[in-house]
N, C-alpha and C positions, 0 to 999 in steps of 0.2 A: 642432483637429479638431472638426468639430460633429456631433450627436447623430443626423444620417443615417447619417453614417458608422461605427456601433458598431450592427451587424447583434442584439446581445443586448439592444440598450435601454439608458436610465439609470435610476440613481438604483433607487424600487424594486422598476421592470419589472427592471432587471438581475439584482436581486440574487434574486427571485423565478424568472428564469430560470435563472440559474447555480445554483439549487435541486433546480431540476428538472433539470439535467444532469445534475448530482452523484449524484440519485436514481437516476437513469436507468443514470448508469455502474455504480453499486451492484449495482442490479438483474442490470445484464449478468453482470459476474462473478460476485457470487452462482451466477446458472445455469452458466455458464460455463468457470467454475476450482475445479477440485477440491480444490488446493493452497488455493486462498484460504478455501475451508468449513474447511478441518485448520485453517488461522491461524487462524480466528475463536475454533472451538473450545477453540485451544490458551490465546488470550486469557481465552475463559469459563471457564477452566480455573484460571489462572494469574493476572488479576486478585483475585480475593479470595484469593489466598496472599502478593500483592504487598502487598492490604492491614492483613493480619494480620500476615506477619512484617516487613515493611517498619517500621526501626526509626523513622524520621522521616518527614515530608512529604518530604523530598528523596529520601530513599532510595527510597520509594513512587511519584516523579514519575519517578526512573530506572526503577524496573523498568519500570513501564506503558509508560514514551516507547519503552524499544526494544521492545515488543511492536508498540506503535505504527508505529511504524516498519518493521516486516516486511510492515505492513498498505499499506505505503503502498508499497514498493518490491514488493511481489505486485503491485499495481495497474498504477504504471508498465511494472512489466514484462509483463503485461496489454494495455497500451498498444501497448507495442513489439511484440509476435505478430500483432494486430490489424493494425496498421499496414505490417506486412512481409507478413502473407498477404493485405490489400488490394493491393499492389502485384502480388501473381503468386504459381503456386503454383509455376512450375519454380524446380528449384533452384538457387543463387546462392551463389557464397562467403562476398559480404556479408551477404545474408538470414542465412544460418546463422551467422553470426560474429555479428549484433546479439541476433537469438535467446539464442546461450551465452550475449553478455553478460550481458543480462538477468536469465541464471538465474544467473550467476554473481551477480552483485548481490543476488538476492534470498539464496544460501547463503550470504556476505559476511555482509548482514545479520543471519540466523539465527544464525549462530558469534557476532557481537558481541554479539545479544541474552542467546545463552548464557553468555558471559563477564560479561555486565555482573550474568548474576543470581547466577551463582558469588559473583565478588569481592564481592557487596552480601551475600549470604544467606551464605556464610561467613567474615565478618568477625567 
């Protein structure tokens, strides 16, 4: 494949664009998703309790990974709303079915994060 063909550039126009994407998508949700302001929050919240009672580094890298991780499946599922109400706003079985998933993945996620900080914090 040569370097016409990769519409983001290489090397470190790529990586300077894929910066500015990253930002961009940040940005969006940010404005966008109310749920993902609660996440964050819930992170500034819960971060430095991760790293006070957090008995080890490993302990510490779990709690934070699954906050982590809510962050990131808010986002994809972010993704997915976007992408289903780009296609149309009548409604479709599938649209609403990729929708639930979505949230379903992100509540999925939430419950594991809650679990993983149970069994860490009362051990």
């Amino acid at each position: 494949m040569n370097s016409q063909a990769k519409p983001n550039g290489t090397g470190v126009t790529r990586l300077r664009n894929a910066a500015v994407c990253s930002c961009n998508g940040l940005i969006y949700i940010w404005k966008n998703e109310a749920a993902f302001r609660q996440e964050i929050l819930l992170c500034l919240l819960c971060i430095p309790v991760a790293l006070f009672w957090g008995g080890s580094g490993c302990e510490r890298a779990v709690l934070i990974g699954s906050l982590c991780m809510v962050l990131v499946v808010e986002i994809l599922n972010t993704a997915i709303e976007c992408a289903i109400d780009r296609i149309g706003s009548e409604h479709h079985e599938l649209s609403g079915a990729a929708k639930d998933l979505g949230s379903t993945a992100v509540a999925l996620t939430l419950c594991g994060a809650g679990i993983v900080w149970l069994l860490v914090l009362l051990h």
